[in-house]
Each structure stands twice: as structure tokens, then as C-alpha cells.
C-alpha positions as CSV (number, residue, x, y, z in Angstrom):
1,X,36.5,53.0,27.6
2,X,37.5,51.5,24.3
3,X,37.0,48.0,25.8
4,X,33.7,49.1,27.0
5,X,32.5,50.7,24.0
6,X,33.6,47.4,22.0
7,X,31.6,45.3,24.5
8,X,28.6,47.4,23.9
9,X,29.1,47.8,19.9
10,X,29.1,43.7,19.7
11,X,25.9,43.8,22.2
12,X,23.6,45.8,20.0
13,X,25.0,43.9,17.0
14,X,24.0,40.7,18.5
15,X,20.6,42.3,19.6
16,X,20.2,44.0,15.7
17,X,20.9,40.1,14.0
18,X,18.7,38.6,16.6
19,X,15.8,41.0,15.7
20,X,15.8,40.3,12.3
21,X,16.2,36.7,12.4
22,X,13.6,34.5,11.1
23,X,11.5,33.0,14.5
24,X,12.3,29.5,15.3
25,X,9.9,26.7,13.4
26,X,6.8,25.9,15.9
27,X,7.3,22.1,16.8
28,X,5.0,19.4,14.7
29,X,2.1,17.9,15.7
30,X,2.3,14.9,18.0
31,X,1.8,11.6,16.1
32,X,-0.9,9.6,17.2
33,X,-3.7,12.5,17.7
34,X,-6.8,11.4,15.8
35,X,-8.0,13.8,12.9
36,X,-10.9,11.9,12.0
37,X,-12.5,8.8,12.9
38,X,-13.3,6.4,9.8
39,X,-15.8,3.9,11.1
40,X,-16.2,0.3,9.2
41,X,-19.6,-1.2,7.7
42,X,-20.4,-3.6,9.0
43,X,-23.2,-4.4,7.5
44,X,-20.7,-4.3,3.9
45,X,-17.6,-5.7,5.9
46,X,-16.8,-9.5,6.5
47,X,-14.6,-10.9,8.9
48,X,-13.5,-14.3,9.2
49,X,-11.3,-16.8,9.8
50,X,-9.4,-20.2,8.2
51,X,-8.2,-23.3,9.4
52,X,-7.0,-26.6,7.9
53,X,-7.1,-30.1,9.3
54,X,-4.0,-32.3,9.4
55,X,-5.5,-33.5,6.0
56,X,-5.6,-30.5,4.0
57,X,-9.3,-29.5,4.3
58,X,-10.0,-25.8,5.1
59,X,-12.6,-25.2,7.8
60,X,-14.2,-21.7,7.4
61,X,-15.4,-19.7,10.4
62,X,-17.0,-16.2,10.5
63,X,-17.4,-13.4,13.0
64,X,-21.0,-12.0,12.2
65,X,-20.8,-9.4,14.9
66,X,-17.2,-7.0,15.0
67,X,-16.4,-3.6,15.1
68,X,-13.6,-1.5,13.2
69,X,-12.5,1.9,12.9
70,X,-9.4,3.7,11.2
71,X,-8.3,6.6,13.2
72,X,-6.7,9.0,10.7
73,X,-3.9,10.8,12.3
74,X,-3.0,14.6,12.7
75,X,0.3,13.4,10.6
76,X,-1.1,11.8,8.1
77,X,-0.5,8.4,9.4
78,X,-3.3,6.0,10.0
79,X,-4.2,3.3,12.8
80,X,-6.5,0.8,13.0
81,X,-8.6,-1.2,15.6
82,X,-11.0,-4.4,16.0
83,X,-12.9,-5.8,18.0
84,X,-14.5,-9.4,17.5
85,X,-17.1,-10.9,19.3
86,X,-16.4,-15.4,19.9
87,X,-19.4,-15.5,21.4
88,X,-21.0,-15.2,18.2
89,X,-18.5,-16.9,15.6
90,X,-19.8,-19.3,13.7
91,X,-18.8,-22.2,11.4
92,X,-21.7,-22.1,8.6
93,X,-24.0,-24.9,8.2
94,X,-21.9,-27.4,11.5
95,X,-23.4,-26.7,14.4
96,X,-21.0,-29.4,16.2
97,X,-17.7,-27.3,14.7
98,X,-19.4,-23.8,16.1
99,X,-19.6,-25.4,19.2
100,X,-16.3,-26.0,19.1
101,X,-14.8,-23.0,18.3
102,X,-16.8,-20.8,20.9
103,X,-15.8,-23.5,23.5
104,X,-13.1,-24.0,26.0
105,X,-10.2,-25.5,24.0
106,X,-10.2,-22.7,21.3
107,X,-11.9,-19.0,21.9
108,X,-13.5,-19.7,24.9
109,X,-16.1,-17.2,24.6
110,X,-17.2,-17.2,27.8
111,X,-14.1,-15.9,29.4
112,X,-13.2,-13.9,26.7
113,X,-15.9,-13.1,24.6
114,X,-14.1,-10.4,22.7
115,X,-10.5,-10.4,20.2
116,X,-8.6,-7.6,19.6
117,X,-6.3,-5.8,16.9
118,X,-4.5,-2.4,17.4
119,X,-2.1,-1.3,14.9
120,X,0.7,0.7,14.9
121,X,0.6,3.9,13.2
122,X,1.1,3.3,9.1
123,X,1.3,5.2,6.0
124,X,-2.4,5.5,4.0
125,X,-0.4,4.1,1.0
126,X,-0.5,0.4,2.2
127,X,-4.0,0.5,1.5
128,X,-3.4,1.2,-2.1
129,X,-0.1,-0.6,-2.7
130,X,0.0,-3.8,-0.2
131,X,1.7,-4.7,2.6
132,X,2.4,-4.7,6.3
133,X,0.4,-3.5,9.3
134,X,2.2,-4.1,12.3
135,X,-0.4,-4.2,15.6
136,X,-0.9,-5.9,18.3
137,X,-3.2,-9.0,18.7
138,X,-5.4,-9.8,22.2
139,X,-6.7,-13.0,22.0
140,X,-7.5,-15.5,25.2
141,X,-6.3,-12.2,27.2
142,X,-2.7,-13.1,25.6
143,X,-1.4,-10.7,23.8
144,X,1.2,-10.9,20.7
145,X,2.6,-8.7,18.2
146,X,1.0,-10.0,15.0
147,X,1.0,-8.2,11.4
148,X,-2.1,-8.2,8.9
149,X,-0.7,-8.1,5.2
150,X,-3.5,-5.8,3.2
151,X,-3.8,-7.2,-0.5
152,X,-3.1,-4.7,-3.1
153,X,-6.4,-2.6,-3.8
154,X,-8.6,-3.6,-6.7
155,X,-9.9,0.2,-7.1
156,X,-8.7,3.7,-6.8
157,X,-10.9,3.8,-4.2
158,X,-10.6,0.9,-1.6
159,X,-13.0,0.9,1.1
160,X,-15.6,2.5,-0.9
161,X,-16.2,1.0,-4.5
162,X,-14.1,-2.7,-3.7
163,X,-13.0,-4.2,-0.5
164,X,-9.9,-3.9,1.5
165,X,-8.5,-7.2,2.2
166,X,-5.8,-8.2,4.5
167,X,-5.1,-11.1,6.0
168,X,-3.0,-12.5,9.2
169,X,-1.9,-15.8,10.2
170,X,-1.3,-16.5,13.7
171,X,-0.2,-19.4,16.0
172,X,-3.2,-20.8,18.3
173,X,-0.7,-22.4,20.3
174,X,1.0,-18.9,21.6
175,X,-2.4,-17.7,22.6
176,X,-3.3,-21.3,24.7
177,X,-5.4,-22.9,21.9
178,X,-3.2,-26.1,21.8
179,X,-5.6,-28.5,21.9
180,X,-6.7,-31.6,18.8
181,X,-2.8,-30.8,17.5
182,X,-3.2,-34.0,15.5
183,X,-6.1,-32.8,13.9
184,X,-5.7,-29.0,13.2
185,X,-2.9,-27.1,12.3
186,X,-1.3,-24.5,14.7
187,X,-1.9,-22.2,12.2
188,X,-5.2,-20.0,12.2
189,X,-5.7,-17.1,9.5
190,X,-8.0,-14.1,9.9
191,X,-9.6,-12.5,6.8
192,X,-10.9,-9.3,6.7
193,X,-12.9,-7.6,3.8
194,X,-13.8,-4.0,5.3
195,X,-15.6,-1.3,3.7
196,X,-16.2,2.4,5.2
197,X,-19.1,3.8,6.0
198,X,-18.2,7.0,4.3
199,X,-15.9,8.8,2.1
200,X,-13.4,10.7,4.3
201,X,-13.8,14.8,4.2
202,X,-11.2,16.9,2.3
């Protein structure tokens, strides 16, 4: 009986410290469930791209018709996507270079009329501050880890009152855009100055 009674003393001691406990923390929010949907301007934004010849000059293209959005996340985080149309890029004022470039032996618009950029998840704070946004780059249906480095902002409120610029440099080569080597570097860099259509709600 005194074993018993011991058994059942610790039992509703157990019970007694269970009851009063403190209930366990309910688990965080998955990362990567949008919170609100940031959309660019594109009528504001600009988006790019540079090139230089074996000789040093700097050809200057342009995507007049792209799409952007920032996806802000349900942990604060926030994630980015592009879209850019070849079939409309453009080298202002040379026809012959626009050609070109929406051609076969660079973006081949015709088979793949459209680039795109998906980024990891990053901290709101590179917008501000500079630095890294890691993603992942589709170009020529090849896809590549690539990273855009976003210029430290020129206002408190970037996006809004100045532009946020980032920039990534690529190699055409990895993405089957070998061809005039001995006329154009390997490297290609994309420029992006984006503004938001509106301020994000508190």
C-alpha cells in the first residue's frame, strides 16, 4: 500500500505541475508565405542592360517592356521577381545592333521571348544598406544562380522618392550566347532602376 500510495502521490504531482505549466509556444509562420504583394512601375522603372566590345566601348541596350514585383513575406523577409520581354529590347538609335540582340546568336527572342529573375528570400535592409540578392537567373531556358548587388539607397525611402539600383553581371557564354567572342566580352551586365507603385501599408 505505501508503494501504491507513493505511485499515486508522484501522479497527481506530475498532473498538478503539468496543469500549471506555461502551454508550449505555437510554431512560427512558414517563410516564404506572401504578406503583401509590392508591384513595380513600370512606367517610373528602367531596366537595362551593358556590354563592351573587345575595345572598350560600352553598348547600351534596354528592356522597354518588363515586369517586377516584391513579395513581402509573412517573416519579414522579402523576395523578388522579373520578368523581361527580348522581343522587345532595344539598342537606342542602331537598328542593325537591335537586330542583333533579339536574334539567334544572343537572346533569341523568338524561342525565348522572356528572361527571368527569382530571388531568394532577403532581409528588407539590403534595400537601404547595399548588397547581395542571391536568385536565380532563366535566360535561353538555362538557368544559373546569379546575384544582383543593390547600390546603397540615395533616400530614406527607396522605391518611392529615388530609385533602387542594383546591378548583375553575368556570363553570356553559360547561357549559350557565345558567339562574336572576339568582338564582345563574355560579360553582360543588367541594370535595374525600380520604383513602386505604392507605399507599402503599415
Amino acid at each position: 500500500m505505501t508503494v501504491v500510495r507513493a505511485l499515486l502521490g508522484g501522479l497527481l504531482a506530475l498532473a498538478s505541475y503539468a496543469a500549471c505549466a506555461e502551454p508550449p509556444a505555437p510554431a512560427p509562420a512558414p517563410a516564404g508565405v506572401p504578406r503583401q504583394v509590392l508591384e513595380f512601375d513600370t512606367a517610373r522603372s528602367r531596366f537595362g542592360f551593358e556590354i563592351r566590345t573587345r575595345l572598350g566601348q560600352r553598348i547600351e541596350g534596354v528592356f522597354p517592356r518588363f515586369e517586377g514585383r516584391i513579395e513581402v513575406l509573412s517573416d519579414g523577409r522579402h523576395q523578388v521577381h522579373l520578368r523581361m520581354f527580348t522581343r522587345y529590347v532595344e539598342i537606342p538609335g542602331k537598328n542593325r545592333y537591335t537586330g542583333w540582340m533579339r536574334g539567334e546568336e544572343f537572346f533569341d527572342s523568338a524561342r525565348y521571348p522572356v528572361v527571368e529573375f527569382d530571388s531568394v528570400p532577403y532581409l528588407p535592409e539590403v534595400v537601404d544598406k547595399g548588397g547581395g540578392v542571391q536568385g536565380r537567373l532563366i535566360l535561353r531556358g538555362v538557368s544559373h544562380p546569379e546575384t544582383l548587388r543593390v547600390e546603397p539607397a540615395e533616400c530614406p525611402r527607396a522605391g518611392y522618392d529615388c530609385d533602387v539600383v542594383s546591378r548583375g553581371t553575368v556570363q553570356r557564354g553559360r547561357y549559350g550566347m557565345d558567339s562574336w567572342q572576339l568582338a564582345l566580352s563574355d560579360r553582360v551586365t543588367f541594370v535595374l532602376r525600380a520604383r513602386l507603385s505604392e507605399a507599402p501599408k503599415p
